[in-house]
Wavefront OBJ file of the C-alpha trace (Angstrom):
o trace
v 92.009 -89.642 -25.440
v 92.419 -93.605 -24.329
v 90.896 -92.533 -21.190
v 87.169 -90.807 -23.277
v 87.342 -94.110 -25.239
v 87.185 -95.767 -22.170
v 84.738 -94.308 -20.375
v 82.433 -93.250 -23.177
v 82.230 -96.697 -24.867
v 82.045 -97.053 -28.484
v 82.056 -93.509 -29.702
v 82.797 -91.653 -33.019
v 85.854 -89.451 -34.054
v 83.611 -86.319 -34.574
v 82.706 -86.706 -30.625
v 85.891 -87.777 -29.835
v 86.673 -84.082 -31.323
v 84.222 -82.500 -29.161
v 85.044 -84.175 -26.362
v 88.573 -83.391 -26.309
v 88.588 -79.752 -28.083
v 91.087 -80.832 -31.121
v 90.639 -80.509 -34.444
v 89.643 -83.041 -36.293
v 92.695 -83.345 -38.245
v 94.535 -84.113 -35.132
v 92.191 -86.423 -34.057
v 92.524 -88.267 -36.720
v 95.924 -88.444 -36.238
v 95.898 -89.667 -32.938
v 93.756 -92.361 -33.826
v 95.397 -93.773 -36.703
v 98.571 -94.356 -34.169
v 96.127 -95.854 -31.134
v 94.847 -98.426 -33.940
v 98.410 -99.400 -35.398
v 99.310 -100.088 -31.654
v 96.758 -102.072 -31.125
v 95.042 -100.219 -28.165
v 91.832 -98.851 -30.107
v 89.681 -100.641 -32.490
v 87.032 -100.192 -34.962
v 84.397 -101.674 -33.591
v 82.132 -102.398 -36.905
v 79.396 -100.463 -35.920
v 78.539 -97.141 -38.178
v 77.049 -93.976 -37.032
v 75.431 -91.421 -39.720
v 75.130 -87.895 -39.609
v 73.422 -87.632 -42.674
v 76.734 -88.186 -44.765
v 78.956 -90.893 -44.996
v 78.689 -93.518 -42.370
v 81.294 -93.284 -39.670
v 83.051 -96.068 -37.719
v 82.907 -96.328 -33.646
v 86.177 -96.740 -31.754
v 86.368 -98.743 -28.301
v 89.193 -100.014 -26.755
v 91.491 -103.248 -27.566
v 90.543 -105.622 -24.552
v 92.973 -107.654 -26.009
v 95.897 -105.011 -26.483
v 97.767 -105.648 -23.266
v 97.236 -107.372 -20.159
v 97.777 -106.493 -16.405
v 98.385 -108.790 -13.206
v 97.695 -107.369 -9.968
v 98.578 -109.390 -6.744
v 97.062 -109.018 -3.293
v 98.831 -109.948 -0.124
v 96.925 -111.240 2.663
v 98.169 -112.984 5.520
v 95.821 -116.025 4.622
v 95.878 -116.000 0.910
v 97.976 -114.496 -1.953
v 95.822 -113.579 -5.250
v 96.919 -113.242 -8.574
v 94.729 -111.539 -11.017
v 95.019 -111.272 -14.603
v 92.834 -108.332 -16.561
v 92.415 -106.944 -19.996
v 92.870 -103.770 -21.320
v 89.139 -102.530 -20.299
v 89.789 -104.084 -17.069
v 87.445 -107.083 -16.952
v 89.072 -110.013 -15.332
v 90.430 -112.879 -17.278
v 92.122 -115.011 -14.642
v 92.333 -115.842 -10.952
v 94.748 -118.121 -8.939
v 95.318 -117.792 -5.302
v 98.311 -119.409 -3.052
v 99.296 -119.665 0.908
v 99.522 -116.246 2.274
v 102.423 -113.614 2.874
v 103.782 -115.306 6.003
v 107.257 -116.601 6.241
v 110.814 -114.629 5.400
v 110.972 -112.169 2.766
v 112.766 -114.184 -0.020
v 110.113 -116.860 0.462
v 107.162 -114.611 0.126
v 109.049 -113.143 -3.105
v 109.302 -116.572 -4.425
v 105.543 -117.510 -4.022
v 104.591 -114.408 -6.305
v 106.347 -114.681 -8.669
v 105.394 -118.510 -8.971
v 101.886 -117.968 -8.449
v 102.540 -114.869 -11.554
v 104.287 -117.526 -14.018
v 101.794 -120.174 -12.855
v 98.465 -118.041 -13.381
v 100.225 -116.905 -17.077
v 101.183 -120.427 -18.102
v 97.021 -121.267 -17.615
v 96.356 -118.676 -19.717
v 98.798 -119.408 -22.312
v 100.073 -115.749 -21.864
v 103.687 -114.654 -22.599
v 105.387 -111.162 -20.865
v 105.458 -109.858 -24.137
v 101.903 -109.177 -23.428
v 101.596 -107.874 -20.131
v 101.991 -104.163 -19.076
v 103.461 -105.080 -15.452
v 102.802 -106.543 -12.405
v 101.163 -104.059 -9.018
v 101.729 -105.638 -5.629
v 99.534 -104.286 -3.390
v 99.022 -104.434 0.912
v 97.699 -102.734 3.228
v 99.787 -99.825 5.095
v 102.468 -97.255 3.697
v 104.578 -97.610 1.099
v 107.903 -95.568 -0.512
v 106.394 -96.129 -4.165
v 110.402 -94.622 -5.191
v 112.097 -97.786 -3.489
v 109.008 -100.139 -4.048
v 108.454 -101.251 -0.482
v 106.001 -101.777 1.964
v 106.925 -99.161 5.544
v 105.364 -101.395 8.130
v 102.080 -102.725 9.754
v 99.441 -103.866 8.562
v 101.673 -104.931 5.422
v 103.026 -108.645 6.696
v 105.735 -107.980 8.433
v 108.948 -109.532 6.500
v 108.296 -107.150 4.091
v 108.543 -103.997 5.817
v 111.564 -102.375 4.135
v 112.085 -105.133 1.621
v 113.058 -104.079 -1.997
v 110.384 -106.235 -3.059
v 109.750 -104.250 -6.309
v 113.247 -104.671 -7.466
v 113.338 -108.741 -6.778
v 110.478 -109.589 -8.166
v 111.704 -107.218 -11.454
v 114.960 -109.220 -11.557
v 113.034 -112.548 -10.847
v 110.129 -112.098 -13.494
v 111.940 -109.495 -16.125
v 108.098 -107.180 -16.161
v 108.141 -103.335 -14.799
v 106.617 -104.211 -11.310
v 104.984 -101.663 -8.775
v 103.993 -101.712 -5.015
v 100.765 -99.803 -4.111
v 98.674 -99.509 -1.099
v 95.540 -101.605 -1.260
v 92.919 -99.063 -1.197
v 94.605 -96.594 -3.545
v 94.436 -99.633 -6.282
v 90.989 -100.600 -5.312
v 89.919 -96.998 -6.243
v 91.694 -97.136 -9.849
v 90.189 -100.689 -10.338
v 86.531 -99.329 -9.729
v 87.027 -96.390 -11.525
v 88.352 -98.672 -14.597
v 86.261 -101.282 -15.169
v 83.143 -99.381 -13.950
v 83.603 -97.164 -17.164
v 83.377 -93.750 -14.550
v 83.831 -90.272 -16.560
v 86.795 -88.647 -15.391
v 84.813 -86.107 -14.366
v 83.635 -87.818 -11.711
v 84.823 -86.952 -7.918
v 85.329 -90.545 -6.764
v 86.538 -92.459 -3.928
v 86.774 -95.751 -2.489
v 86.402 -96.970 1.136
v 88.263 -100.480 1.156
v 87.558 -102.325 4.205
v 90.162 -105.333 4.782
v 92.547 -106.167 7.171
v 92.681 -102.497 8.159
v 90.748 -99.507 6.636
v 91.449 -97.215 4.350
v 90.130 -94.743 1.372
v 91.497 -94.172 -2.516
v 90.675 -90.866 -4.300
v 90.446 -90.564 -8.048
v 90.502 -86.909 -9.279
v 90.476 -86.366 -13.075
v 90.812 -89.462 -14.386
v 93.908 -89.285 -11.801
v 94.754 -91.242 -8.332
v 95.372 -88.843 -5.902
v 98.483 -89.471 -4.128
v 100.166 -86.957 -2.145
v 103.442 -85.688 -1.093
v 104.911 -89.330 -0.231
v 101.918 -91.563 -2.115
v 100.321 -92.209 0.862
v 97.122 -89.989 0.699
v 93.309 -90.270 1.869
v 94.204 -92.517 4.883
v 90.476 -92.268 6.065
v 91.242 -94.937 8.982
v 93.609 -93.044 10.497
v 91.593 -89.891 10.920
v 90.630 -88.961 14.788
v 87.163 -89.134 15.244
v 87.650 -89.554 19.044
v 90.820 -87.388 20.910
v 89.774 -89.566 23.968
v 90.168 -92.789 22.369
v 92.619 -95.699 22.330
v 96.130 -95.391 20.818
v 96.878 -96.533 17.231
v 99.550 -98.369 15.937
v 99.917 -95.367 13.626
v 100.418 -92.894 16.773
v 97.208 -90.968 16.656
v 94.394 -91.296 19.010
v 90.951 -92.640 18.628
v 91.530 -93.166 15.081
v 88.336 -94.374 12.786
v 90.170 -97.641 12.277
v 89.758 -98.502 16.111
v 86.291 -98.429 15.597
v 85.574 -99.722 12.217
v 88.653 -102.044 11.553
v 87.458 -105.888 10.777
v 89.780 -106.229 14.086
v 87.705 -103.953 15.957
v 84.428 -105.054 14.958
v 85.304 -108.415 15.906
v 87.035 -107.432 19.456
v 83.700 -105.967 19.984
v 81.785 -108.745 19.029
v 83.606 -111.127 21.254
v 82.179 -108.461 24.046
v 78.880 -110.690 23.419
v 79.591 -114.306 25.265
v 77.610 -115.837 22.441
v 78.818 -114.860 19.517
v 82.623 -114.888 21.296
v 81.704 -118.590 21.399
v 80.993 -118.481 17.975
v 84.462 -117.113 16.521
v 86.421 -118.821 18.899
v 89.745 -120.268 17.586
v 88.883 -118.676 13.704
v 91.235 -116.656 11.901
v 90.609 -113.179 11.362
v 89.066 -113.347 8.090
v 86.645 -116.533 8.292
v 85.625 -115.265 11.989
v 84.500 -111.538 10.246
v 83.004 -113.635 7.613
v 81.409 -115.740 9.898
v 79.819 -112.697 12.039
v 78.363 -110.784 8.913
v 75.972 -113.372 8.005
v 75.006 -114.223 11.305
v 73.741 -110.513 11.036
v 72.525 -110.978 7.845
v 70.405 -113.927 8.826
v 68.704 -111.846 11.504
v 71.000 -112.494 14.953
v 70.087 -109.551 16.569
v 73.558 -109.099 18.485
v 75.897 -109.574 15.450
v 73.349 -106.798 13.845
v 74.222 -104.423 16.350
v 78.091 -104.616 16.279
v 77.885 -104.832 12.538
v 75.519 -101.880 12.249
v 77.578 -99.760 14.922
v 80.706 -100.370 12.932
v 79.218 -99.210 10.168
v 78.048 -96.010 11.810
v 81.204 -95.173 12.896
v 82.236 -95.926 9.314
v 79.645 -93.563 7.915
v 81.123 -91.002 10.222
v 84.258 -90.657 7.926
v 82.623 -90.891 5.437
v 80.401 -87.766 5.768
v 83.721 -86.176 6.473
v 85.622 -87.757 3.555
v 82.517 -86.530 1.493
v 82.120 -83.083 2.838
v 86.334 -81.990 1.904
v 85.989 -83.675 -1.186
v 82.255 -82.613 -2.404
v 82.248 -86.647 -3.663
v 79.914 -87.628 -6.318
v 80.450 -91.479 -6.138
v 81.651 -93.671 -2.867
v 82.383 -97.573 -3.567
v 82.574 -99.970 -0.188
v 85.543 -102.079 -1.940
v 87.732 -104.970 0.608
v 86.670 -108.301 2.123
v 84.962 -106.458 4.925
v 82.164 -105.818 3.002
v 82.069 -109.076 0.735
v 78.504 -110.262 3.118
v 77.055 -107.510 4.531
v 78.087 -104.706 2.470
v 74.366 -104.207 1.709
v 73.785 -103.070 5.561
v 77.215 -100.585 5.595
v 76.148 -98.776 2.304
v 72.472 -98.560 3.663
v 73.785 -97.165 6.693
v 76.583 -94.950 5.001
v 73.999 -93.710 2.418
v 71.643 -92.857 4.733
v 74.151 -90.848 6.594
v 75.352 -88.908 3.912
v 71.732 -88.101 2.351
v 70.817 -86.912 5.802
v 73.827 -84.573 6.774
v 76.039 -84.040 3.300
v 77.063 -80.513 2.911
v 76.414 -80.492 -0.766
v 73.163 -82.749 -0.494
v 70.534 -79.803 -1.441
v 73.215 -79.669 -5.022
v 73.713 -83.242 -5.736
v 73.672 -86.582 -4.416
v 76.986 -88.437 -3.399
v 76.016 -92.115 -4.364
v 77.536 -95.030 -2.702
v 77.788 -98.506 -3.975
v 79.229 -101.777 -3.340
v 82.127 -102.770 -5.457
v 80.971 -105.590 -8.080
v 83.792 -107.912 -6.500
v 84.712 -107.179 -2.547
v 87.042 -109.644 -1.845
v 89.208 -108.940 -5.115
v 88.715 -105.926 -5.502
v 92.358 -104.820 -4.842
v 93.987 -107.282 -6.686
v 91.360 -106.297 -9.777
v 92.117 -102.322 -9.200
v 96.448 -103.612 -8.816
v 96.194 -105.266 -12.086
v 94.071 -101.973 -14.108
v 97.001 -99.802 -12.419
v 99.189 -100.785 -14.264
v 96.995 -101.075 -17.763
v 96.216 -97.225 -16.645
v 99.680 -96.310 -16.488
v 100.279 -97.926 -20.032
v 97.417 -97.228 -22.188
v 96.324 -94.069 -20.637
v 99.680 -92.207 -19.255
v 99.357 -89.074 -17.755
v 97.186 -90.301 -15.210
v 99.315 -91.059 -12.545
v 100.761 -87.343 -12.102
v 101.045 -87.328 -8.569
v 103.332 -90.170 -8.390
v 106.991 -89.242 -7.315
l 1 2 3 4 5 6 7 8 9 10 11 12 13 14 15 16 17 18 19 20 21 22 23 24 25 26 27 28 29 30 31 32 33 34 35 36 37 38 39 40 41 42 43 44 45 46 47 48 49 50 51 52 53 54 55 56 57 58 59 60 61 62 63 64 65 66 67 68 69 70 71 72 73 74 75 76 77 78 79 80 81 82 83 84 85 86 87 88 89 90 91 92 93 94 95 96 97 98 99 100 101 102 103 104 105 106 107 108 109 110 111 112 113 114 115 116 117 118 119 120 121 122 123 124 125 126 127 128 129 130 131 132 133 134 135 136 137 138 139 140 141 142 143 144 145 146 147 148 149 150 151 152 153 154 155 156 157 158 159 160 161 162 163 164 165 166 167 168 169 170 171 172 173 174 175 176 177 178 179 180 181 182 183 184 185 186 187 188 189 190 191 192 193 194 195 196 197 198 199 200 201 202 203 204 205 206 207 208 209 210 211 212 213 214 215 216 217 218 219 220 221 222 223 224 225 226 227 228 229 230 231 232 233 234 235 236 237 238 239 240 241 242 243 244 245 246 247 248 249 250 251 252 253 254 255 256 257 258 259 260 261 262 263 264 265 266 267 268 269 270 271 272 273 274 275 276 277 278 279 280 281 282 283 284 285 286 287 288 289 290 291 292 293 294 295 296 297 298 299 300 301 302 303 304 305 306 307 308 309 310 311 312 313 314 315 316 317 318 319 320 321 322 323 324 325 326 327 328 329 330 331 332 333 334 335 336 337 338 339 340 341 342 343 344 345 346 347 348 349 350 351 352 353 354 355 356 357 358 359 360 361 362 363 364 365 366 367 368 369 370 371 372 373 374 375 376 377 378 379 380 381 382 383 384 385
């Protein structure tokens, strides 16, 4: 019931009814305990039938909070949303290099630091999501290996940072947050078929089904990037061939990139992220070489995507990750046009693709509303074992 609140927006108690097929008795019920908790409000507003005015309900921004935290190699960022998952705070510290206690250490100062400057307590926060790229055991809360920094491979980093910060903590794979953090603060009907393509450090793809995120058998599903689209290609770090992330990566683009003497002179001695920065708006600006590694990329990209679309019969894709913070515009132009031209489903329906409102944060945004999901809304994390 949180979850048609959510998504519908202010809305009455006779369509919450019809909506959810209970009486309105029960309803009622239901209600009366959401409002005493503090999670739905009466919003002021009055709808008539024709009888007595009724009151709207919409959800508590202010019921609980959520912090999600994004590892990078570079940078470390802490963000702090409310209950409808709009985004109250943002700090940022040194990246996850250095040993394993170290890195533990940072977040949780960077956690107490960014709730101190927002005068918030842990009485009011729901938990904490960590969130890389790469597998994860979600059981043990750890990160498996690569491209998660490597100290923490095998870590028990959910259990330190528990004992260090006394909040219910998870770990979660970047894109799999991203997807919940769209489909949250975007207000999307559970009956949407969504997914996210999050383009970072590596590539991969979150699924929301039902309201739901789609996990899997170990919680490590819809690994787009690691899908062959070449069984003549290069060997992954994963052990597949000619996987999509070869060819689409923000590593890859830029490897091919550097095939061009100009623009190799251009990114020379830059760090991974400022020199993919640095080559999306030289395309964007018009440099007709950066366009065509950037727009090749992204054709590769819209390769998976067709085939991500066509399993899944998608209704909604979202380019989420820092990959796409400059020239997303020219991937989901590319990607759309793709998908319009060769979709299965395409004569039925449309599968839309957008840019996510906030690329670059856009895990640590979807980390923090994972853990607002899990506590105002459960039942949507079913796949989770």
């Amino acid at each position: 019931m949180v979850d048609i609140v959510r998504s519908a927006g202010p809305i009455s108690r006779v369509e919450l009814a019809e909506a959810t097929g209970l009486t309105q008795p029960a309803v009622s019920g239901i209600v009366r305990r959401l409002i005493a908790d503090g999670v739905v409000r009466e919003t002021g507003e009055l709808v008539s039938t024709g009888g007595k005015p009724r009151a709207l309900l919409e959800i508590n921004s202010h019921a609980v909070y959520g912090v999600g935290v994004q590892l990078g190699y570079e940078v470390i960022t802490c963000i702090v949303a409310d209950t409808t998952g709009g985004v109250v705070g943002r700090q940022s510290a040194p990246g996850g290099y250095g040993p394993a206690d170290e890195v533990t250490a940072r977040i949780a100062e960077l956690y107490r630091d960014t709730l101190e400057g927002l005068e918030l307590g842990n009485a009011t926060i729901a938990g904490l999501a960590v969130v890389a790229p790469g597998a994860i055991d979600l059981a043990a809360g750890t990160f498996l290996g690569p491209p998660a920094p490597e100290p923490l491979h095998g870590f028990p980093l959910r259990r330190e940072l528990e004992t260090r910060l006394g909040v219910p903590v998870l770990v979660e794979n970047d894109a799999a947050a991203a997807a919940v953090g769209e489909f949250w603060s975007r207000q999307i009907s559970r009956d949407e078929v969504f997914a996210v393509i999050y383009l970072g450090s590596g590539l991969g793809a979150g699924l929301v089904l039902d309201g739901a995120l789609y996990r899997g058998s170990s919680s490590n599903a819809t690994e787009l990037g690691h899908v062959s689209i070449d069984p003549r290609g290069p060997v992954c770090s994963c052990g597949n061939v000619g996987c999509l992330e070869r060819y689409a990566s923000s590593a890859a683009v830029l490897d091919a990139a550097r095939a061009h003497p100009h623009l190799a002179e251009a990114l020379a001695g830059r760090d991974e992220v400022d020199a993919f920065d640095r080559l999306s708006r030289a395309a964007v600006e018009g440099d007709r070489e950066a366009s065509q590694v950037i727009e090749a990329a992204a054709a590769r990209l819209a390769d998976g995507a067709l085939t991500l679309a066509n399993l899944l019969d998608l209704d909604r894709i979202v380019l989420a990750g820092p990959g796409f913070a400059i020239a997303g515009s020219v991937w989901a132009r590319i990607v759309q046009e793709r998908l319009d031209a060769r979709s299965f489903a395409r004569a039925l329906h449309a599968t839309r693709v957008e840019l996510a409102s906030d690329p670059r944060d856009s895990a640590a945004i979807g980390a923090a509303a994972l853990v607002l999901q899990g506590s105002v809304a459960p039942g949507h994390d079913r796949g989770a074992r």
